[in-house]
ZAMARGU-4260 file (C-alpha; in steps of 0.2 Angstrom, whole numbers, plus 5000, padded with zeros to 4 digits):
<rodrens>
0) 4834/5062/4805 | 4826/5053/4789 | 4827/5036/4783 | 4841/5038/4770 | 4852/5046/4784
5) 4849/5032/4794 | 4855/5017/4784 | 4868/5028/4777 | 4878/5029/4794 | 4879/5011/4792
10) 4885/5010/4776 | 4898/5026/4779 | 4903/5015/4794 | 4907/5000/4784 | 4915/5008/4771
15) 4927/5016/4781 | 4929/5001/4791 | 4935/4992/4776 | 4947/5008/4769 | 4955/5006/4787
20) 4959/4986/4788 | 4949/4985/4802 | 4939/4973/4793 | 4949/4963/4778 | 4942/4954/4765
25) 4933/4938/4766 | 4928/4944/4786 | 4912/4941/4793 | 4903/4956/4799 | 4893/4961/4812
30) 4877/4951/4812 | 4860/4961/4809 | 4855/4962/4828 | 4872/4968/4830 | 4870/4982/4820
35) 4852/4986/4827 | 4860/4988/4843 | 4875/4997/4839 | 4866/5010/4829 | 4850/5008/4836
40) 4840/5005/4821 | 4828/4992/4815 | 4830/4977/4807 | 4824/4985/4792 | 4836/4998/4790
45) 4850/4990/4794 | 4845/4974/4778 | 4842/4993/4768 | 4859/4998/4772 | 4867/4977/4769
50) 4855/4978/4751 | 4865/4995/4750 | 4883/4987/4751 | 4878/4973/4741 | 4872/4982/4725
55) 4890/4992/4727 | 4900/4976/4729 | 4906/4979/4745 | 4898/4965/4755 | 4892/4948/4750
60) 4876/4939/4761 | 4874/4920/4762 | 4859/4912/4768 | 4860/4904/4783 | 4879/4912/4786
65) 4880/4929/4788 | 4887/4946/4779 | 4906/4945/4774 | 4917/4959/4764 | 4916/4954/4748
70) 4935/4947/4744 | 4931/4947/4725 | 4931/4925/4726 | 4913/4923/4722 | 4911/4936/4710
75) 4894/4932/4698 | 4890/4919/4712 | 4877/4927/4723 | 4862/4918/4725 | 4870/4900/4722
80) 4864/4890/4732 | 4868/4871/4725 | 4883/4862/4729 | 4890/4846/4717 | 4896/4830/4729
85) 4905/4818/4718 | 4910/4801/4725 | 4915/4782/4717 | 4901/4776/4722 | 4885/4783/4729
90) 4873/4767/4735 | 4886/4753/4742 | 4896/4750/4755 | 4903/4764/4768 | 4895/4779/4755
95) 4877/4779/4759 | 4882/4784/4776 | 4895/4797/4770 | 4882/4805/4759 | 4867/4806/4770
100) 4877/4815/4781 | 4884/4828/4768 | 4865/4830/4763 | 4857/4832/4781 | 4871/4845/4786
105) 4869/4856/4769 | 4849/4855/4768 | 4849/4861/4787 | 4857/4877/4782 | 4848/4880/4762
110) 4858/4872/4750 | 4853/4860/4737 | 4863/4843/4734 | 4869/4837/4717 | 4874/4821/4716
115) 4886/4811/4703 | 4895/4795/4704 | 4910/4792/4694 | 4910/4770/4698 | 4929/4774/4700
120) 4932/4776/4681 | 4939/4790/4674 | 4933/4794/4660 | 4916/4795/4669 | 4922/4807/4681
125) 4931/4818/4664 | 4911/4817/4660 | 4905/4824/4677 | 4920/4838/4678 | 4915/4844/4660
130) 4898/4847/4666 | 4902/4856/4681 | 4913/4865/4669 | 4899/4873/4662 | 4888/4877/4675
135) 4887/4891/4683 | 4875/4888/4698 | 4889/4879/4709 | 4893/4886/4725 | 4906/4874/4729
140) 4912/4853/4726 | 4915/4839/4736 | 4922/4827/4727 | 4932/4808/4730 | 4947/4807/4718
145) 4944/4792/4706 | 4960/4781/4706 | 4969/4792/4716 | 4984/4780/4717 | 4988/4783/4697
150) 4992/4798/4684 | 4975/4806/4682 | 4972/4815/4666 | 4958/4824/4672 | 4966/4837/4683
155) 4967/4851/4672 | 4947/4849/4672 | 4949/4850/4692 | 4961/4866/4691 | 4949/4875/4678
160) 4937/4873/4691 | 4946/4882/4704 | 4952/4896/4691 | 4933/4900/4693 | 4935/4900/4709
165) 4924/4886/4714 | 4928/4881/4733 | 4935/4860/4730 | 4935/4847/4745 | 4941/4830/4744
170) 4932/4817/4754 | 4941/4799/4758 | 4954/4802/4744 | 4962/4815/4736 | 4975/4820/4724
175) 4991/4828/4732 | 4998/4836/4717 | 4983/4848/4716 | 4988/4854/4734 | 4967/4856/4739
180) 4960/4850/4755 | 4953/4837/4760 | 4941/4827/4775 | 4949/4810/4776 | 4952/4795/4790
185) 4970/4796/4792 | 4975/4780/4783 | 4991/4780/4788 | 4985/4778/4806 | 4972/4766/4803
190) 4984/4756/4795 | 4996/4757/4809 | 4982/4753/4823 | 4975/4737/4814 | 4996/4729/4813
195) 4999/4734/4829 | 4984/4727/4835 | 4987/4709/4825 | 5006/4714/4834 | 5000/4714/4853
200) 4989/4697/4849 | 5006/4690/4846 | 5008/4690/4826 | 5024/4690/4818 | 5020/4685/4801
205) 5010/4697/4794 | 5004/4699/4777 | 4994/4713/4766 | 4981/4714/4756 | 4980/4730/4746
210) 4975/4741/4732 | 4988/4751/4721 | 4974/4763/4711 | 4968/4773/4725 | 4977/4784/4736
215) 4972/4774/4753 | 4981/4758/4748 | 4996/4769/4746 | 4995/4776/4762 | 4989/4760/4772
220) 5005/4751/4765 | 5015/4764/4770 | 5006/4764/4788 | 5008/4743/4786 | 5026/4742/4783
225) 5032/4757/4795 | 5024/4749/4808 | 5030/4733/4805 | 5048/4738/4803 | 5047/4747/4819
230) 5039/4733/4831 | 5054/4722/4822 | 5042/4712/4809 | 5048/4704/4794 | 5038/4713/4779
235) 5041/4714/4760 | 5035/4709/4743 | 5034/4693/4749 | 5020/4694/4760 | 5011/4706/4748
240) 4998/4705/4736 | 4992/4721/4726 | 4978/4723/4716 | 4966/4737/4707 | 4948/4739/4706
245) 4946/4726/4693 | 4955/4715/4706 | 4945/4718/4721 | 4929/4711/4711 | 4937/4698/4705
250) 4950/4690/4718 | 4948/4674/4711 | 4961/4678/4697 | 4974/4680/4710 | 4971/4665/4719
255) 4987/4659/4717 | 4996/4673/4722 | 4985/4673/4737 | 4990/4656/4742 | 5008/4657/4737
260) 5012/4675/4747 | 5001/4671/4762 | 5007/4654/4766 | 5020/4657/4778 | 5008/4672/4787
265) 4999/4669/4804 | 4988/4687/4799 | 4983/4697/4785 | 4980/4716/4784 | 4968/4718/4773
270) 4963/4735/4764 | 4943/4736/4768 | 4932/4724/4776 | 4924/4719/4756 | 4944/4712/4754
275) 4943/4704/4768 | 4926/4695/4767 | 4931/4688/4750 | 4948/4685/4755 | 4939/4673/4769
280) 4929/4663/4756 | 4943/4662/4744 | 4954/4655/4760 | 4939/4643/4762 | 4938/4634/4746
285) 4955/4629/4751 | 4951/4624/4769 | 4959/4639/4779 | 4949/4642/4792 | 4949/4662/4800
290) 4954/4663/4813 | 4961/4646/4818 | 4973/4645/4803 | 4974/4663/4796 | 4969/4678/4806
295) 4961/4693/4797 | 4959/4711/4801 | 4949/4725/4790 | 4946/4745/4788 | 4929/4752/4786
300) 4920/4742/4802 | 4905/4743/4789 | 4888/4731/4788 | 4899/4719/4780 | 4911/4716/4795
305) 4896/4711/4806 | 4887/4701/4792 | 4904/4690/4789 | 4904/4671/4792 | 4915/4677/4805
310) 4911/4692/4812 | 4927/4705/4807 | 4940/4714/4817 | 4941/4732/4808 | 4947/4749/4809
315) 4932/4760/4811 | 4929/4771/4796 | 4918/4789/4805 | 4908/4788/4787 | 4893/4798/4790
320) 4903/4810/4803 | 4916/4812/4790 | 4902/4817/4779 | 4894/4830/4790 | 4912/4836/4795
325) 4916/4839/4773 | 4900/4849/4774 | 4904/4859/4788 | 4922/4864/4781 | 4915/4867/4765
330) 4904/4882/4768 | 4918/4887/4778 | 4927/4889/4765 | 4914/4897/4753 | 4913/4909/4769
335) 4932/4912/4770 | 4942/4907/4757 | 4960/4909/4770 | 4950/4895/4779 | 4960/4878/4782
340) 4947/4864/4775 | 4960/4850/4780 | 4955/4837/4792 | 4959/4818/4795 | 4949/4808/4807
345) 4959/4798/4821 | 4951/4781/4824 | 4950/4764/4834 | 4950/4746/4831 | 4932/4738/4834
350) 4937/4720/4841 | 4926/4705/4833 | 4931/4685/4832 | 4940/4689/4813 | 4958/4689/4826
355) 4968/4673/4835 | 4978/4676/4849 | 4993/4665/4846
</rodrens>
């Protein structure tokens, strides 16, 4: 039998896989040692009969991944190998973590990272979708919605994007009208851990300190003042104290508010351990002392919460496994596009001094 008959019962064979549903689109196939022993062929005539199915459009090979049938998703878009990660912030905080782990997972298996910061402003991050717009070497995006908490004029940008069929997963924050996935802590959660915890150490007074402008703050009030009206706690505008982006760099400017809204509480729930740090020198220019007068408690359990004057009670954020774990489901995603990229990381409380028993 010669060559060409060969490598053409394979691609007869996957051919009529395909024509009988055996094998649907966006479906892995068989790996290339498969093959060889299916058929009993060499590696080299079973990549002939893969080159074979490619040119014709019938399969599509990913480095690193495997062959799929071709489902028409990334049509033009063999050979990209480049994926875009835009974030709020790329070299603060929680996000160094986040990043490096996106970066180790996606070099391990070939791709290239493109990075881009949008310093939660949106007319940077209309700047960085444009861009992306136009290119045309991006396999897929992961991206942090930039003031996720407000209107956002930029999501025709973001919807143009998937009209190319560009795989989109949102990390931390996301924008629910646009109905893509995401890899997020579950907020909602965390925020029912920290009250519960401040619940159990025998508060019944408990404020919050939170940010109206991303999507988190939304969804940690809500976990806040559920909590709180199930365990029986008094909890309303009064004991609240919103504030942006803006605010959190400069929580001086509501130091009245602070003082007045907080009075009466024994606790504070505080949106991320940076609110809480500069909540705690704030509270001592005016000689309240955490714990003893006010108890705190934080998300993130980042540097900072070890680093504080008093060492902060806080809701552990999985930052680098969360970025490993945005990775993993995006190339899942460029694999399949039926795959489910959603997940939201459950959580504990990391117990420091920041919390009184009373």
């Amino acid at each position: 039998m010669g060559e060409n008959a060969k490598y053409q019962k394979i691609v007869d064979w996957v051919r009529r896989q395909v024509e009988e549903g055996t094998y649907k689109p966006g479906e892995k196939l068989k790996s290339e040692n498969e093959l060889c022993r299916m058929f009993g062929l060499s590696r080299q005539t079973v990549r002939h009969a893969l080159g074979i199915l490619e040119e014709e459009g019938m399969v599509v090979r990913r480095r690193g991944s495997g062959t799929y049938i071709d489902d028409g998703r990334f049509a033009g878009a063999a050979g990209r190998t480049r994926i875009a990660v835009v974030t709020t912030y790329v070299d603060s905080y929680i996000f160094p973590r986040t990043i490096r782990g996106i970066e180790n997972y996606l070099f391990e298996r070939g791709y290239s990272v493109q990075i881009a910061f949008t310093s939660n402003l949106l007319e940077r991050e209309r700047v960085i979708l444009e861009d992306l717009a136009e290119r045309d070497d991006v396999a897929g995006i992961i991206i942090e919605a930039t003031k996720s908490g407000l209107p956002n004029p930029n999501l025709p940008l973001i919807k143009r994007l998937c009209e190319r069929n560009i795989p989109i997963l949102f990390i931390n924050s996301f924008y629910p009208q646009l109905k893509l996935p995401h890899v997020t802590l579950n907020d909602r959660l965390a925020a029912e851990l920290a009250v519960k915890y401040l619940a159990d150490a025998g508060h019944r007074r408990i404020g919050a300190l939170m940010k109206f402008d991303d999507g988190q703050g939304h969804l940690r009030y809500a976990g806040y003042l559920d909590t709180c009206r199930r365990l029986g706690i008094p909890a309303g505008d009064e004991r609240m104290v919103w504030l942006d982006t803006e605010g959190e760099a400069h929580l001086n400017d509501y130091r009245d508010r602070i003082l007045r809204n907080f009075k009466d509480c024994t606790a504070v729930f505080c949106y991320n351990d940076k609110l809480a740090i500069r909540l705690e020198a704030l509270l001592k220019e005016e000689g309240i002392e955490v714990p003893e007068d006010l108890s705190l408690i934080s998300i993130d359990d980042s540097e900072l919460a070890q680093l504080a004057d008093t060492r902060l009670t806080s809701v552990r954020h999985p930052t680098d496994r969360l970025g490993e774990k945005a990775a993993e489901n995006l190339l899942l995603m460029i694999e399949n596009k039926n795959f489910d990229g959603n997940y939201e990381f459950v959580t504990e409380i990391v117990e420091r001094d920041s919390v009184k028993k009373i």
